[in-house]
LOTORLO-649388 format. One record per residue (C-alpha): residue number from 1; residue in one letter; z, x negated, y negated. Coordinates in nm, 4 decimals. Layout:
N
+-----+------+----------+----------+----------+
| seq | type |       zz |       xx |       yy |
+-----+------+----------+----------+----------+
| NUM |    A |        Z |        X |        Y |
...
+-----+------+----------+----------+----------+
This chain:
361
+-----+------+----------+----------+----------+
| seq | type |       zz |       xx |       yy |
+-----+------+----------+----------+----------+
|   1 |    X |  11.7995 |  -1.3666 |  -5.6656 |
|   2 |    X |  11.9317 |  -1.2093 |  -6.0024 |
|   3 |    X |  12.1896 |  -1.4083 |  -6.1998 |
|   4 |    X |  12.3700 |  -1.4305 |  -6.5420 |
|   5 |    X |  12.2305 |  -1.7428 |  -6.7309 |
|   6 |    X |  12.3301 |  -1.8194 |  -7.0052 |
|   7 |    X |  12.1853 |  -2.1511 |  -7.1630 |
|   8 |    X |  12.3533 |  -2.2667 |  -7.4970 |
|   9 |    X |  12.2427 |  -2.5461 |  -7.7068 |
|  10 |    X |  12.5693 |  -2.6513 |  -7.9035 |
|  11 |    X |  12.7257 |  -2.9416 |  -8.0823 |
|  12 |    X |  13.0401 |  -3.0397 |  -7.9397 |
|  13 |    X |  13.1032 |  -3.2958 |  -8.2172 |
|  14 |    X |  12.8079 |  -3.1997 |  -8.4443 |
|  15 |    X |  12.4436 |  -3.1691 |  -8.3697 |
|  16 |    X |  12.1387 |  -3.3246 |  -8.5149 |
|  17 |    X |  11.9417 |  -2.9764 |  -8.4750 |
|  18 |    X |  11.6529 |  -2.9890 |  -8.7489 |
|  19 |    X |  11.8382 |  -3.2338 |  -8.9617 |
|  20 |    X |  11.6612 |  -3.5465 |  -9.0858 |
|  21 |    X |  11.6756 |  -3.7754 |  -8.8244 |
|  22 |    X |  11.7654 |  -4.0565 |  -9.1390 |
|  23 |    X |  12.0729 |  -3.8292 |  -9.2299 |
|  24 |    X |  12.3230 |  -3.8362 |  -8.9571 |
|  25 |    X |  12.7505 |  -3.9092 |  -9.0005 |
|  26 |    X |  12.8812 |  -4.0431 |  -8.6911 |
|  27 |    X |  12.7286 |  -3.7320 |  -8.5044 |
|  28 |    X |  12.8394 |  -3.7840 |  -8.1639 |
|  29 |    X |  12.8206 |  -3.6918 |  -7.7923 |
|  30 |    X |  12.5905 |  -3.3979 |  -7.8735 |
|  31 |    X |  12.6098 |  -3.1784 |  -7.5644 |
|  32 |    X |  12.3768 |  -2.8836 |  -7.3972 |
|  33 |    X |  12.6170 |  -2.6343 |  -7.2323 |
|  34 |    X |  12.5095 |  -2.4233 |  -6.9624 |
|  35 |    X |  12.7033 |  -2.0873 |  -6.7806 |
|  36 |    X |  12.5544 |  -1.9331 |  -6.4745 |
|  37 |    X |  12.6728 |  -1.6895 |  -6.2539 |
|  38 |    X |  12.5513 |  -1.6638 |  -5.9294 |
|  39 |    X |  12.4613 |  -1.3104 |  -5.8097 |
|  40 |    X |  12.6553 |  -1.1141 |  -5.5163 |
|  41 |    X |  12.4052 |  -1.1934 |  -5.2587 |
|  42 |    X |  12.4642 |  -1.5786 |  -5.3442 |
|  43 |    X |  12.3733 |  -1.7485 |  -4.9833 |
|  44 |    X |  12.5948 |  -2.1002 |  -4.9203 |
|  45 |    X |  12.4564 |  -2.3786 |  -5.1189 |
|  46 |    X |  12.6873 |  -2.6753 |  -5.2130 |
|  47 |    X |  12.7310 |  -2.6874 |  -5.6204 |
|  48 |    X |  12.5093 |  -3.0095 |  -5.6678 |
|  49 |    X |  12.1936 |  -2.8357 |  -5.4902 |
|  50 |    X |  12.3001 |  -2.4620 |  -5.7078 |
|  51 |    X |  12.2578 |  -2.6665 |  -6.0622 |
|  52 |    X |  11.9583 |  -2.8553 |  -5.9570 |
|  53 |    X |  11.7448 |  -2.5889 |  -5.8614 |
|  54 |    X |  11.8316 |  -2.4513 |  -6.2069 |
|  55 |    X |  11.7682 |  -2.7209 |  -6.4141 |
|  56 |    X |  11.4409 |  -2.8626 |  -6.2925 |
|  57 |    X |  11.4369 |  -3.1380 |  -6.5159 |
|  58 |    X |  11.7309 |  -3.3100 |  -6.4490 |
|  59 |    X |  11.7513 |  -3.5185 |  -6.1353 |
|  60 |    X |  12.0011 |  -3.3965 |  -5.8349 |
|  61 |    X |  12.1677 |  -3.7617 |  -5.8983 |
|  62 |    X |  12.2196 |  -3.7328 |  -6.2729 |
|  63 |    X |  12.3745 |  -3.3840 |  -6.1646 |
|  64 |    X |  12.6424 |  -3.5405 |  -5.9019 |
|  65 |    X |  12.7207 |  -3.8250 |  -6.1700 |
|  66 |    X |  12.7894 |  -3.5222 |  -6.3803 |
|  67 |    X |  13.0287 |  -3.3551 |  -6.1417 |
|  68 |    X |  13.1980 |  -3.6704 |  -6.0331 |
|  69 |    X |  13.3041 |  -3.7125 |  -6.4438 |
|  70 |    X |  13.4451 |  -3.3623 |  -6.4372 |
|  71 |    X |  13.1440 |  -3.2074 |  -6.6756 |
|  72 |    X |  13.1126 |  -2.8864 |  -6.4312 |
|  73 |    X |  13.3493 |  -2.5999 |  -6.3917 |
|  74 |    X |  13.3203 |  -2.3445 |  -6.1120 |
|  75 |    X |  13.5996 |  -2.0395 |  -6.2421 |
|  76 |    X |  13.7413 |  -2.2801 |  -6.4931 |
|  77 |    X |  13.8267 |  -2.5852 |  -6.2441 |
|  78 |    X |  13.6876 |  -2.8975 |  -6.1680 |
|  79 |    X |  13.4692 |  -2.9024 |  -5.8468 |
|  80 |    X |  13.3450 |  -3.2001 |  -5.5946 |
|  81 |    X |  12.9458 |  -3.1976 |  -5.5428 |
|  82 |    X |  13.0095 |  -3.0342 |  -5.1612 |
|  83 |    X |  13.1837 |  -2.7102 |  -5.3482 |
|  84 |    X |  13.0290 |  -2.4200 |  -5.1977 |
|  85 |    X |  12.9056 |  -2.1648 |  -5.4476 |
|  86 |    X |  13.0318 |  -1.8232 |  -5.3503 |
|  87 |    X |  12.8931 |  -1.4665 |  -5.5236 |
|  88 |    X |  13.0124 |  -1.4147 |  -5.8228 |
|  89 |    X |  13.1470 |  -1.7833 |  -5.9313 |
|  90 |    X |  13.0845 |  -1.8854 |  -6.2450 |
|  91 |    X |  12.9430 |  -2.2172 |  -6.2986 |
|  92 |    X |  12.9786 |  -2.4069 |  -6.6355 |
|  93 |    X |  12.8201 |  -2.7238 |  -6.7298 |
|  94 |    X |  12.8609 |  -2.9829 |  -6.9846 |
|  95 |    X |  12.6199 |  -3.3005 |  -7.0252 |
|  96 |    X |  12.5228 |  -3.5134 |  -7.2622 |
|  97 |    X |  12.1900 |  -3.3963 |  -7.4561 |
|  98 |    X |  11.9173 |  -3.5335 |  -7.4158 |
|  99 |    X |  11.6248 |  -3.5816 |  -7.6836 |
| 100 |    X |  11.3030 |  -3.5204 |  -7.5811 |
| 101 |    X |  10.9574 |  -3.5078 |  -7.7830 |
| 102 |    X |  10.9582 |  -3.8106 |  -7.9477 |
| 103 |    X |  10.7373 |  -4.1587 |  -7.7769 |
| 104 |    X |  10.9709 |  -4.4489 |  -7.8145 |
| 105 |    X |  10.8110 |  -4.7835 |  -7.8422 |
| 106 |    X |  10.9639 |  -5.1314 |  -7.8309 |
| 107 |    X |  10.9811 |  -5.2755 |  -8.1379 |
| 108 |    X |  11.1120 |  -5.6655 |  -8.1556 |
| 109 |    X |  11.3723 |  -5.5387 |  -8.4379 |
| 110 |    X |  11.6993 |  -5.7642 |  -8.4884 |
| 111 |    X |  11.9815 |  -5.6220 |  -8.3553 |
| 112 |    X |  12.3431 |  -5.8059 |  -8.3739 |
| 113 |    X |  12.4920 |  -5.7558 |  -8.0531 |
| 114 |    X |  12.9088 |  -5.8320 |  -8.0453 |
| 115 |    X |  12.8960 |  -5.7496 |  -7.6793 |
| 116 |    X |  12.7276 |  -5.6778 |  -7.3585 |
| 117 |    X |  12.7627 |  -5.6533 |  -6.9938 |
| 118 |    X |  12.5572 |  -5.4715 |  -6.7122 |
| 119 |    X |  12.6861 |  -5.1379 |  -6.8235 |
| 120 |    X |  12.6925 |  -5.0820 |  -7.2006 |
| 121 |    X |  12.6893 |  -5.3068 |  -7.5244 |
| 122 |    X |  12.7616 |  -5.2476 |  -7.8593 |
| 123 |    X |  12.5457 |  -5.3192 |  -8.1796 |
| 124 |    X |  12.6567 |  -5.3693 |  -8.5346 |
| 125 |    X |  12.4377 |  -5.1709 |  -8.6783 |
| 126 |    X |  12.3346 |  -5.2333 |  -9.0396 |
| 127 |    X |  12.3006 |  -5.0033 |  -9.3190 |
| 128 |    X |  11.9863 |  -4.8487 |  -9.3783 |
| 129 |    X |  11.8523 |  -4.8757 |  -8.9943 |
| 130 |    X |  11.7790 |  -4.4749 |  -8.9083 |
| 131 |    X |  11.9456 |  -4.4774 |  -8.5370 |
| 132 |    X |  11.6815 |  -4.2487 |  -8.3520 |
| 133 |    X |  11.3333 |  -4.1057 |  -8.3818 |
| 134 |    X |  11.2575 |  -3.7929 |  -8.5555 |
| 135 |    X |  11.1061 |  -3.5945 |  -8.8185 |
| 136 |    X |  11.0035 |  -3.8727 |  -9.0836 |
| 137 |    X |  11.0977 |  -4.1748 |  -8.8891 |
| 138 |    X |  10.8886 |  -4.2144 |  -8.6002 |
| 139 |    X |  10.9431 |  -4.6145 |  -8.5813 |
| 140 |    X |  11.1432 |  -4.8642 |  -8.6904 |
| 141 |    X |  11.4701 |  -4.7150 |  -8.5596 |
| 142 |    X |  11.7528 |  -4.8695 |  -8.3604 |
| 143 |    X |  11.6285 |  -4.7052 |  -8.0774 |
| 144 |    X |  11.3139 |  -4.8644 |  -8.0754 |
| 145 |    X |  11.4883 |  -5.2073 |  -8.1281 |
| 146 |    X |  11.7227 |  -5.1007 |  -7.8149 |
| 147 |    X |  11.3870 |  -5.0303 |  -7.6225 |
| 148 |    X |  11.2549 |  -5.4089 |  -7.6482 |
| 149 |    X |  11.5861 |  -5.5426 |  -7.6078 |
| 150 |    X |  11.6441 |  -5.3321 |  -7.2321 |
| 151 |    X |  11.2846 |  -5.3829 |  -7.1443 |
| 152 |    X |  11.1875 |  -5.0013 |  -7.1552 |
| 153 |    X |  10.9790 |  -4.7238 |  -7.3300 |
| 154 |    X |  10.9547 |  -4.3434 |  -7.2505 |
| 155 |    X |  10.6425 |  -4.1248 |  -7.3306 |
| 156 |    X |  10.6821 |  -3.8018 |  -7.5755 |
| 157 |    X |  10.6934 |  -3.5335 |  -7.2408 |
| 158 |    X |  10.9084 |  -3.8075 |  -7.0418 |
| 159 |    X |  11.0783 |  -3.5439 |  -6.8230 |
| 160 |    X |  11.3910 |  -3.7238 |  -6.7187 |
| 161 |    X |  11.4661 |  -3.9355 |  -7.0639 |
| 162 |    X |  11.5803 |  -4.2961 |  -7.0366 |
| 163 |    X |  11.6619 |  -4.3392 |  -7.4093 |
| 164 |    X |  11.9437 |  -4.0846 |  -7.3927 |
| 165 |    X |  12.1841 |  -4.4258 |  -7.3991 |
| 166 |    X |  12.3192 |  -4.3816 |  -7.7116 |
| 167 |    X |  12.6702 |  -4.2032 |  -7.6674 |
| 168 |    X |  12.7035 |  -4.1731 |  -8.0642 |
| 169 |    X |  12.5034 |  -4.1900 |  -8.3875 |
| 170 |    X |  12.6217 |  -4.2954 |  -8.7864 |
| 171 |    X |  12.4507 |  -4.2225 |  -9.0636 |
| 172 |    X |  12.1419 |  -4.3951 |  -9.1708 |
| 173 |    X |  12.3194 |  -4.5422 |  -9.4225 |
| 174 |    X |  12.6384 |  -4.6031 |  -9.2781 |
| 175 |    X |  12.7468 |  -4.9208 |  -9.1405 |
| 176 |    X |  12.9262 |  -5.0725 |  -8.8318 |
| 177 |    X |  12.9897 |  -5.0681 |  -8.4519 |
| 178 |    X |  12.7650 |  -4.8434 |  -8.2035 |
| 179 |    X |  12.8290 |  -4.7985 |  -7.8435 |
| 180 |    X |  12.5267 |  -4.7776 |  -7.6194 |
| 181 |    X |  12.5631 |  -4.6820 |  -7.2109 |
| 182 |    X |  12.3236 |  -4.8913 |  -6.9762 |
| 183 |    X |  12.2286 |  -4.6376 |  -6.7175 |
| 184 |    X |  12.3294 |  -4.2723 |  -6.6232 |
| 185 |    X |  12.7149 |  -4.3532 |  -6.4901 |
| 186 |    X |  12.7996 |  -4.5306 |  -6.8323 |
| 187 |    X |  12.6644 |  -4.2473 |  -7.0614 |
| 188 |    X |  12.8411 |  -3.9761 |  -6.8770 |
| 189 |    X |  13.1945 |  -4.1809 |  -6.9041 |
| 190 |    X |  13.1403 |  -4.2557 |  -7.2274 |
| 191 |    X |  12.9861 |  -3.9405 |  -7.3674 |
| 192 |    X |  13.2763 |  -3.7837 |  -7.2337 |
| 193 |    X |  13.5218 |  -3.9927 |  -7.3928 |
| 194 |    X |  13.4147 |  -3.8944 |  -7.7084 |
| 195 |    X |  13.4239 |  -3.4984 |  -7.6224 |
| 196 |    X |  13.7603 |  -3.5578 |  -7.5396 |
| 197 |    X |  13.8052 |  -3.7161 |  -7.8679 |
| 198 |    X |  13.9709 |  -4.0271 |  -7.6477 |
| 199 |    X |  13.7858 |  -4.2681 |  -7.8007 |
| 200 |    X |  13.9508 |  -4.4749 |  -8.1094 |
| 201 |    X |  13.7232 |  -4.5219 |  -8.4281 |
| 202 |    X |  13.8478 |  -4.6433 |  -8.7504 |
| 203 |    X |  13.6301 |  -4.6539 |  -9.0922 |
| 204 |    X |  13.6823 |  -4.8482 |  -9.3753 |
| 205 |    X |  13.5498 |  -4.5816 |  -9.6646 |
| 206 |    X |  13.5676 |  -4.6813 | -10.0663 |
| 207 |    X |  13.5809 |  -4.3505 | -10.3097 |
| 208 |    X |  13.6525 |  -4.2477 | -10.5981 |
| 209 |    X |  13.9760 |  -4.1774 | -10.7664 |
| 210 |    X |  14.3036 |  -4.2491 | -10.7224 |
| 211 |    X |  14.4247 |  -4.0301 | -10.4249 |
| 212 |    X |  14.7859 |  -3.9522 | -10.4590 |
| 213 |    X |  14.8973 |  -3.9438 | -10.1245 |
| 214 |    X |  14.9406 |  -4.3389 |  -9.8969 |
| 215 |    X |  14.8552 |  -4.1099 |  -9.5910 |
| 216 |    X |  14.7312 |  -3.7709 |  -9.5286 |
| 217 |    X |  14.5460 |  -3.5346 |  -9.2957 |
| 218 |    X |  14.2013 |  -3.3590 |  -9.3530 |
| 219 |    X |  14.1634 |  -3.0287 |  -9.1647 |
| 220 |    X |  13.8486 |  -2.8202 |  -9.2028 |
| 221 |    X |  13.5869 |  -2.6970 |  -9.0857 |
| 222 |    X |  13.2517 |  -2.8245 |  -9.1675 |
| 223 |    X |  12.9248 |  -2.6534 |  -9.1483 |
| 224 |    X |  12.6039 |  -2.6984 |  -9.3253 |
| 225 |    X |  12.5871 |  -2.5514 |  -9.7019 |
| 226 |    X |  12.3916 |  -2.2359 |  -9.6883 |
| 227 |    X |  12.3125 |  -2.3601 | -10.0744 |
| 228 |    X |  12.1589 |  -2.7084 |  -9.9339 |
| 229 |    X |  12.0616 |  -2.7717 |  -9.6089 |
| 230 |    X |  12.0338 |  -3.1273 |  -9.6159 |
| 231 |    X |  12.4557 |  -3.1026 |  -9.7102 |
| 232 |    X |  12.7479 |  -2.9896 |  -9.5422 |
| 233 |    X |  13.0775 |  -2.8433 |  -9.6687 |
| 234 |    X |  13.4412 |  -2.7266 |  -9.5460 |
| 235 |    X |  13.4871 |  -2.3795 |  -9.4705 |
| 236 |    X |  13.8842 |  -2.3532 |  -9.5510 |
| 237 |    X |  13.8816 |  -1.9759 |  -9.3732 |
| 238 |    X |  13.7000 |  -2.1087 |  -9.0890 |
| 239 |    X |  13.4240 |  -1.8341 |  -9.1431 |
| 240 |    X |  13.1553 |  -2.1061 |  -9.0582 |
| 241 |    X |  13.1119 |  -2.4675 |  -8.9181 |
| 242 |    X |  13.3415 |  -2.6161 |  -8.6191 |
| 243 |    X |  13.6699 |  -2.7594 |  -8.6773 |
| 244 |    X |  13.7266 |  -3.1225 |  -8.7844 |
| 245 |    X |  14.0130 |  -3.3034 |  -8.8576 |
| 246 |    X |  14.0171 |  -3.6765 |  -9.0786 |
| 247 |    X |  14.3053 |  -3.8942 |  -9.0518 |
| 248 |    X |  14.3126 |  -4.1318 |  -9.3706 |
| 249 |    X |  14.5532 |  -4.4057 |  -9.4879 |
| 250 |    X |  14.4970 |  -4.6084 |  -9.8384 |
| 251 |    X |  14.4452 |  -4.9500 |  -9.7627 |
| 252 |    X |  14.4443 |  -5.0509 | -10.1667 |
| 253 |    X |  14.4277 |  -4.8781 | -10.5243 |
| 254 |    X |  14.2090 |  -5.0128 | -10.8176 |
| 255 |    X |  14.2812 |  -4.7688 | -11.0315 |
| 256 |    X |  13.9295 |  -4.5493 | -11.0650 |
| 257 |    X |  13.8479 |  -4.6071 | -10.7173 |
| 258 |    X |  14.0634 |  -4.6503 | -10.3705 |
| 259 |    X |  13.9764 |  -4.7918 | -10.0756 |
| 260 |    X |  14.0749 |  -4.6327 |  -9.7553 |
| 261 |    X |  14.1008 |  -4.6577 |  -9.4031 |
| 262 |    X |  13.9550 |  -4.3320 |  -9.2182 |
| 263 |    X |  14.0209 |  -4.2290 |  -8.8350 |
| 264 |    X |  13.8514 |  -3.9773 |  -8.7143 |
| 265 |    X |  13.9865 |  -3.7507 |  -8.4184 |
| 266 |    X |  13.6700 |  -3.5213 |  -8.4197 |
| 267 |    X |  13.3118 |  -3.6364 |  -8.5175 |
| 268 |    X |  13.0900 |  -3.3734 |  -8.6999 |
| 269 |    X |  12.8130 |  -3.4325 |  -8.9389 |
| 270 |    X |  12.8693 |  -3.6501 |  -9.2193 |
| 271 |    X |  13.2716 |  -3.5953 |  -9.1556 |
| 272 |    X |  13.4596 |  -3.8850 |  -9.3566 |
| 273 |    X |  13.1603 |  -3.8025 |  -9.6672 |
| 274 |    X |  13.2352 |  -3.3717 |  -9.6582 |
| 275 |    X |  13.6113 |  -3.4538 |  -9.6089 |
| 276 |    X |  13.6793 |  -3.6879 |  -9.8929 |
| 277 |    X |  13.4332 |  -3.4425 | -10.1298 |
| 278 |    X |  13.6292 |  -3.1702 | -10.0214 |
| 279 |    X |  13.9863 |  -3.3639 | -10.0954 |
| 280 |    X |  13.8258 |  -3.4613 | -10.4157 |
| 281 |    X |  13.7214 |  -3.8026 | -10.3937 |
| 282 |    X |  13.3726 |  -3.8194 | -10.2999 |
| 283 |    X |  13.2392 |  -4.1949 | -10.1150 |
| 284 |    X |  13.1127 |  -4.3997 | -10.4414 |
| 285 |    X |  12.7785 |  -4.4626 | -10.4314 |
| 286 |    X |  12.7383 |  -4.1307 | -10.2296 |
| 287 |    X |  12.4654 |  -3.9668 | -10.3104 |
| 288 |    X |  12.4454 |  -3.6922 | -10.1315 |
| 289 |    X |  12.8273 |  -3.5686 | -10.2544 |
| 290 |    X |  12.7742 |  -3.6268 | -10.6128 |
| 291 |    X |  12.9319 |  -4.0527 | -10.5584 |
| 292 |    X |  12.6320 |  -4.1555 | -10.7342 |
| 293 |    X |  12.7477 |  -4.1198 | -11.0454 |
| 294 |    X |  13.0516 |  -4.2479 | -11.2499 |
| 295 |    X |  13.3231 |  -3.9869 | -11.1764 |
| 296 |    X |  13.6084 |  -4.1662 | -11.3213 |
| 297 |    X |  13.6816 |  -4.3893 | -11.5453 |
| 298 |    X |  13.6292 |  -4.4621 | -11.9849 |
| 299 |    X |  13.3106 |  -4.3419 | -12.1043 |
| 300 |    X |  13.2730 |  -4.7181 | -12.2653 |
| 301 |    X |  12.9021 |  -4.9229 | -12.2037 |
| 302 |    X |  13.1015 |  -5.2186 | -12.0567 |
| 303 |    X |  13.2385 |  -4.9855 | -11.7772 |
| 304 |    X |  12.9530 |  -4.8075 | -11.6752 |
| 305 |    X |  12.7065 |  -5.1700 | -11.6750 |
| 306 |    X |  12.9900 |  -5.2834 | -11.3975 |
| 307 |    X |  12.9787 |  -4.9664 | -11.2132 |
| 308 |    X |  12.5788 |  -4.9466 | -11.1672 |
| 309 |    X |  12.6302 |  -5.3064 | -11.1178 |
| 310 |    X |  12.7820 |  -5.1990 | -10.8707 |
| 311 |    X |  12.5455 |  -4.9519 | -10.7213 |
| 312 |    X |  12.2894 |  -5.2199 | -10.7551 |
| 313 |    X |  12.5170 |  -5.4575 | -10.5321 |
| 314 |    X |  12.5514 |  -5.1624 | -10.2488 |
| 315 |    X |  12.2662 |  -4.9063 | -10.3193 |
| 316 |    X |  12.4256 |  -4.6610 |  -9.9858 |
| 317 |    X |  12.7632 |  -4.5341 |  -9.9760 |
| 318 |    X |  13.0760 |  -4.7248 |  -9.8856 |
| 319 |    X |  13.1272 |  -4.6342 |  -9.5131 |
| 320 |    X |  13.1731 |  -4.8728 |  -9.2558 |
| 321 |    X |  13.2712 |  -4.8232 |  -8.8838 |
| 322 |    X |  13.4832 |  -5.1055 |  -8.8656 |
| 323 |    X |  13.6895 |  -5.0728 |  -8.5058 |
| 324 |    X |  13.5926 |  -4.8995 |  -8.1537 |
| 325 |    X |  13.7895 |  -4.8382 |  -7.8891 |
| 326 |    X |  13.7546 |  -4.7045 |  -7.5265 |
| 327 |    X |  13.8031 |  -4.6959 |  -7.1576 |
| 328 |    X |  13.5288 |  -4.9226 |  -6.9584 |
| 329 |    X |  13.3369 |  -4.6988 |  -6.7763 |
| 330 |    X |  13.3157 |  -4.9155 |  -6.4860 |
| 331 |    X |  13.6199 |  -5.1389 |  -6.5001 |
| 332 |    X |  13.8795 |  -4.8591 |  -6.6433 |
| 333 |    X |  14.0115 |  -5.1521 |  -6.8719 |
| 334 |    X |  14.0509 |  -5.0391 |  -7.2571 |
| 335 |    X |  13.8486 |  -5.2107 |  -7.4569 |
| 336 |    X |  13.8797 |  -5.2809 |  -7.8352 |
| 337 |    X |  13.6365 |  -5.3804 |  -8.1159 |
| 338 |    X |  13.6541 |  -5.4796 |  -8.4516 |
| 339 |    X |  13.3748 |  -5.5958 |  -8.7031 |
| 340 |    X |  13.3998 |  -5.7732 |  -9.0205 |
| 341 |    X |  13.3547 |  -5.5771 |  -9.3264 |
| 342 |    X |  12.9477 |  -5.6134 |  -9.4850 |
| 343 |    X |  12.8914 |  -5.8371 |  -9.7603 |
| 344 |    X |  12.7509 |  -5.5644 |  -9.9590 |
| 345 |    X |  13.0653 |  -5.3542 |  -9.9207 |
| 346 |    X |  13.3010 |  -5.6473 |  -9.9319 |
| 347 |    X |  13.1328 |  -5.7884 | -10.2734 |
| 348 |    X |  13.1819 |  -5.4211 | -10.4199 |
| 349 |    X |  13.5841 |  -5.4102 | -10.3214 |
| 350 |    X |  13.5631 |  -5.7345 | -10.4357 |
| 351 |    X |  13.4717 |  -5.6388 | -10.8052 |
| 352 |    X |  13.6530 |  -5.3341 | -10.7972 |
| 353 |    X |  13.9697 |  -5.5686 | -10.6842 |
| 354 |    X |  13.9145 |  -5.7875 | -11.0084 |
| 355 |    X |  13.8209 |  -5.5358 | -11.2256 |
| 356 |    X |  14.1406 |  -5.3802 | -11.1694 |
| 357 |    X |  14.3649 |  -5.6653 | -11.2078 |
| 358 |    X |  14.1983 |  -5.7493 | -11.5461 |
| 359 |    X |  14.2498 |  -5.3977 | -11.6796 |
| 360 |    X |  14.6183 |  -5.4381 | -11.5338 |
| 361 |    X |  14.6896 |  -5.8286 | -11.7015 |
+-----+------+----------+----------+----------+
């Protein structure tokens, strides 16, 4: 039988592609899409059996799950797993990618665990824990820590992954609350939530200056920087990158530096860090967007001891994911989350709080 295939790897909200696996913003529900079009001589096959003798490595199961959560099309519309494939219908799918090529041992790592029941839990994870194997860090990730907590392992050529439970990823660096799915029903609810951009996430994100507006909107796109490929930038025209939008409010003003509350409504690569840069106010402490150095502020030897002090304090850059919301993949009740703010991050606004009021008295 001749068909159209077309097989596209893609980032629906921002993919890890050959990015450091230490290095990734609150990349989320990274998704393979795949378009086939069955030939005029199509014989009757239900929909479920079509996709699964195209995509040998995924499991006829996984596939109904799949259609059940609304991830494939046939002509643009939802179908049930008994849809007969006709000649010439176009199939679409969308699923949750899954990583493969990496071993993934359990590792007794400390995880702090706010919830869990027999279909997901979420971890607070803390800064400087890389969240999955890759290039560079091959242990000691969350996922390995995830691994001896479930009981479970997967081989580098596992051909039907089991570690594919994380819906989500933050940065390396970044801190806060990560939502992990159980088993195969869980990830595809959840992993769809976040394509949808249903699911609620607020940040808590210190930077520098004084922005002007209380409230505000980011909108650009963000792509990687052709100049540096271990950044990413706004594309104003469009011209490159996928469109991302920021929601931010100020929480408080100290004068050189602002803290902020950050909601994001789309999820791409280092999102909240490229946004503020590209408004102007880089994350302090940021290295990667030029926060690693004093930006504002008198050029005076008092001031800049307190603001390395500073660094020293909270050597990473002041992100936290501080709230997560969603719809229970099993119950349908809407859950909601919220972590307390990390003593390094809390000491920092801390100083910055007093600091300000003593310049201000």
């Amino acid at each position: 039988m001749k068909e159209e295939l077309e097989e596209i790897y893609t980032d629906a909200d921002g993919i890890e592609d050959d990015y450091d696996a230490g290095e990734e913003e609150d990349t989320v529900g990274s998704f393979e899409h795949f378009r086939y079009v069955s030939d005029k001589g199509q014989s009757q096959l239900r929909v479920d059996k079509f996709i699964t003798s195209r995509m040998e490595k995924t499991s006829r199961h996984r596939i109904q799950l799949a259609i059940g959560a609304g991830y494939v099309l046939v002509n643009g519309k939802t179908v049930k797993a008994n849809y007969v494939v006709k000649p010439h219908d176009v199939v679409t799918i969308v699923m949750p990618y899954e990583r493969r090529g990496f071993e993934v041992k359990p590792e007794n790592i400390p995880l702090e665990i706010p919830y869990e029941d027999e279909h997901l839990l979420l971890v607070n994870k803390p800064a400087g824990l890389v969240v999955h194997p890759g290039h560079g860090h091959f242990s000691g990730t969350l996922v390995n820590a995830l691994a001896f907590h479930l009981g479970i392992s997967q081989p580098a050529d596992a051909d039907d992954e089991r570690m594919g439970i994380l819906v989500h990823r933050i940065d390396k660096n970044t801190s806060g609350l990560l939502l992990v799915a159980k088993n195969d029903q869980s990830q595809l609810a959840l992993a769809k939530q976040f394509f949808d951009h249903s699911i609620e996430r607020k940040y808590v994100a210190l930077v520098w200056g004084n922005i002007k507006e209380d409230s505000g909107t980011i909108t650009g796109h963000i792509g990687r920087d052709p100049n540096d490929r271990m950044r990413f930038k706004v594309f104003p025209d469009g011209s490159s990158g996928k469109h991302a939008i920021t929601h931010y409010r100020v929480l408080e003003r100290f004068g050189y530096t602002t803290l902020t509350e950050c909601i994001l409504e789309t999820g791409r690569t280092h999102q909240i860090r490229v946004h503020m840069d590209y408004l102007g106010h880089p994350l302090f402490n940021d290295d990667r967007y030029g926060g690693d150095k004093i930006l504002k502020g008198p050029l005076y030897a008092k001031y800049k001891k307190f603001v390395e002090n500073c660094f020293e304090i909270m050597p990473r850059h002041a992100l936290h994911a501080k709230t997560l919301g969603f719809i229970h993949p099993a119950t349908g009740h809407r859950m909601f989350f919220e972590n307390e703010i990390p003593i390094d991050l809390k000491n920092v606004i801390e100083k910055w709080k007093n600091f300000s009021s003593s310049k201000n008295d």
